[in-house]
Structures are given as C-alpha cells and as structure tokens.
C-alpha positions in Angstrom: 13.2 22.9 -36.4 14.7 19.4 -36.5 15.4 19.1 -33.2 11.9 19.9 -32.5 10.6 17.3 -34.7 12.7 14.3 -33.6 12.1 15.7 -30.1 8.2 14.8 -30.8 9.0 12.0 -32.6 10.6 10.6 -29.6 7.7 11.7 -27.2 5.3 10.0 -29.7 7.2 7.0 -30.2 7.9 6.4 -26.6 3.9 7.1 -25.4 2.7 4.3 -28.1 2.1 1.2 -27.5 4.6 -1.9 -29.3 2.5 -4.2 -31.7 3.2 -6.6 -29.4 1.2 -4.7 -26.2 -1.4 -3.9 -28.9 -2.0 -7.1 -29.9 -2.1 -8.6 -26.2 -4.9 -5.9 -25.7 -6.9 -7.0 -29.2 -6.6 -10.7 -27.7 -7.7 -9.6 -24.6 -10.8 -8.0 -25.7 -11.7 -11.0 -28.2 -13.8 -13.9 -28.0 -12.1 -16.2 -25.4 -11.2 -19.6 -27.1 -8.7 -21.8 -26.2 -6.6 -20.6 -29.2 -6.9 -17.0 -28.5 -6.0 -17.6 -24.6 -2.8 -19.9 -26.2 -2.4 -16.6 -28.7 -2.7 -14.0 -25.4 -0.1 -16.3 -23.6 2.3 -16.7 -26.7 2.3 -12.7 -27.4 2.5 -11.6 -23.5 5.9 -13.3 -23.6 7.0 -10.9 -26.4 6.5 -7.8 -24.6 9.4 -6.0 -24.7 10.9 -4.0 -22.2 8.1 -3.7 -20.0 8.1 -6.6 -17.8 5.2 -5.8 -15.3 2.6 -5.4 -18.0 4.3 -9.1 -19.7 3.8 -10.6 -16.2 0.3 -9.3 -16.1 -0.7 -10.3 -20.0 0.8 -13.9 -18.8 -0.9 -14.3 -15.9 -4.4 -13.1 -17.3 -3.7 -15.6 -20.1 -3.0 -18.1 -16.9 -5.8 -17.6 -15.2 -8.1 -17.4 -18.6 -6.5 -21.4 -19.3 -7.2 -22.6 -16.3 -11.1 -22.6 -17.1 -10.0 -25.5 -19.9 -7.6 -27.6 -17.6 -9.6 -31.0 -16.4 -9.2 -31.6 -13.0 -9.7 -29.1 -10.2 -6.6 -29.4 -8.7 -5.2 -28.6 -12.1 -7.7 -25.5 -12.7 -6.9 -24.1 -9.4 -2.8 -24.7 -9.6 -3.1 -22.7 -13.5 -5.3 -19.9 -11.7 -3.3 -19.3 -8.6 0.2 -19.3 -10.9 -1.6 -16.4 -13.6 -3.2 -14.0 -10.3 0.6 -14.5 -8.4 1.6 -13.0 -12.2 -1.0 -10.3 -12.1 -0.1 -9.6 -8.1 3.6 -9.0 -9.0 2.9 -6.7 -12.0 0.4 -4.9 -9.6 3.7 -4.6 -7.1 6.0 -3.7 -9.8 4.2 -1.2 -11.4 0.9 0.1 -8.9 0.1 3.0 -10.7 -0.4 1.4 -14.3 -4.0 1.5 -15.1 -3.4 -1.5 -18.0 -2.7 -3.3 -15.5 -5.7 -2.7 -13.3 -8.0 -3.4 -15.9 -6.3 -6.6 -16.2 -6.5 -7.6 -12.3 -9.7 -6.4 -12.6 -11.2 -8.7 -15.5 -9.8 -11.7 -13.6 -11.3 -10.8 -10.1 -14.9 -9.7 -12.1 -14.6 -13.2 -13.7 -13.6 -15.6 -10.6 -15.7 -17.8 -8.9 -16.3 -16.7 -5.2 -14.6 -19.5 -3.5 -11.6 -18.6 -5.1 -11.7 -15.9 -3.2 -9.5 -13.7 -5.4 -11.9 -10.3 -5.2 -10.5 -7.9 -2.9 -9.0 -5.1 -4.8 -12.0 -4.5 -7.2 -13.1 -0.9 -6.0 -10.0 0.4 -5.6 -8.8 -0.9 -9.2 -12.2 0.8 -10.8 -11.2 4.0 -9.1 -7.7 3.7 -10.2 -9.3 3.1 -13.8 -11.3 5.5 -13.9 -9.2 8.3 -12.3 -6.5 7.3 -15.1 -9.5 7.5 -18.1 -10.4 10.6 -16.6 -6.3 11.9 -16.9 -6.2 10.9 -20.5 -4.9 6.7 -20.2 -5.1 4.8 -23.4 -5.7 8.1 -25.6 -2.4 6.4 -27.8 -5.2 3.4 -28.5 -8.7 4.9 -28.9 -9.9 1.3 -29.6 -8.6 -0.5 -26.4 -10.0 3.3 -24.6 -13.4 2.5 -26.0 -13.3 -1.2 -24.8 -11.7 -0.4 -21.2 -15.0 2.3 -20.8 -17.5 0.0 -22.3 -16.3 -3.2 -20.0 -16.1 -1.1 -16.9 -20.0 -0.1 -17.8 -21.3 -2.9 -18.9 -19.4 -5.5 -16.2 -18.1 -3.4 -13.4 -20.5 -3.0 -10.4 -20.0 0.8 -10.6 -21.3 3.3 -8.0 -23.7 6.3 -9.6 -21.1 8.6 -8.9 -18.6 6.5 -11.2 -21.3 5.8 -13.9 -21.4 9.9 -14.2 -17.3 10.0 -14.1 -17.4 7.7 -17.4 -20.1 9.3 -19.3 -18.5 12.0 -20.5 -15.9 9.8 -21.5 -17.8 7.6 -23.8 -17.6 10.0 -26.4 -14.4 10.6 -26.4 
C-alpha cells in the first residue's frame, strides 16, 4: 500500500507544475506593464530544470520589453533576441504545447513587417490537439486562459472553434 501511494505521489508530483512555471504562466496572462514583463523575465530565469520552457518564458518576456525600448533599432534588437529564445525552446522541445501557446502569443501580437508569423496554424493545431489529449489539466486556471485566448485572439477555422467548445467546460 505504500509503495502505491509514493508511487502516485511521484506521478503527481512530477506532472505539476513548479511555482515558479506557475507563476511565469499567471504573469503571462496578466495585464502587461513594464513591471510585470520585468517580473515574467526575473521568474523565467528561475525555472528549474526545464530549460526549453525558461528559454521560451525569457524570450516572451524579451519580446513583450521590446514594445518599451525607445529607439527602433533598440525595439527590433530586444524582439529578435526573445523570438531566437522562443525558436530554440520550439527546437528543444517541439511537442510542448506551453510552448506553442507562447510562440504563438508573440506571432498573434507582432507587427507585420516584423515578419515573425509563419508557424501560427500549425501551433493552433498543436494547441488544440494537446487541449484535446488532456494538456494543462495540472492547472485548470492557465487551461481556462489557454482556451479562452485561443477563442477570443486566434483566427480559428470553424472546424477548430467546434474542437474547443467542448472544452470550455471543462
């Protein structure tokens, strides 16, 4: 009987997120201030063990600054150093829906002459196939948020509106 228990203690403890992952996502979701980018930044770099989801956190928090820096050249030079970030998380770790939603903000939020749009419908059906297979069940609240930004920003197809739907309840 103990064995069983630690065994799922383990399994839990090893499928939830760190505080540290779970307050990058809270940041991410909140009101976009200069303080809470500098907050996203500061916590990204205390992601433990996982260091393609740290490389994405940091580079969304890079490309989120860059929208404060003053000149252009400095705005662009911030941007392109956070989506490089995002780029190598995506290559270190393809499958990881976090991660996708991540890319995904960034290239929904870019100005077209940056040019940085190209993986958007496969990262939505990336997202949604992972929502659909149970992702972010651990964190109902960052769940919720991932469904309700892919909705409400996300140029989704009718076919994916009626994947989520069922999942908005969830």
């Amino acid at each position: 009987m103990n064995l069983v228990f630690a065994a799922l203690l383990c399994v839990m403890v090893s499928t939830s997120p760190s505080s540290e992952v779970r307050q990058c996502r809270e940041l991410y979701f909140s009101e976009q201030s200069e303080k809470q980018i500098a907050s996203l930044e500061k916590a990204s770099k205390s992601i433990p063990a996982d260091k393609a989801l740290q490389k994405a956190y940091l580079g969304v928090s890079l490309s989120m600054k860059a929208s404060y820096a003053f000149s252009p050249f400095s705005k662009f030079s911030i941007f392109k150093d956070g989506t490089d970030l995002i780029e190598e998380a995506v290559d270190l770790s393809p499958e990881n829906a976090e991660i996708r939603v991540l890319r995904l903000g960034v290239q929904l939020n870019a100005p077209g002459f940056l040019m940085y749009s190209g993986n958007k419908k496969d990262d939505i059906e990336l997202i949604i196939t992972s929502l659909e297979n149970g992702a972010f069940t651990e964190d109902a609240t960052f769940r919720a948020n991932v469904i309700s930004y892919l909705i409400t920003q996300a140029d989704l197809s009718e076919a994916q509106q009626l994947r989520l739907s069922p999942l908005e309840n969830d």
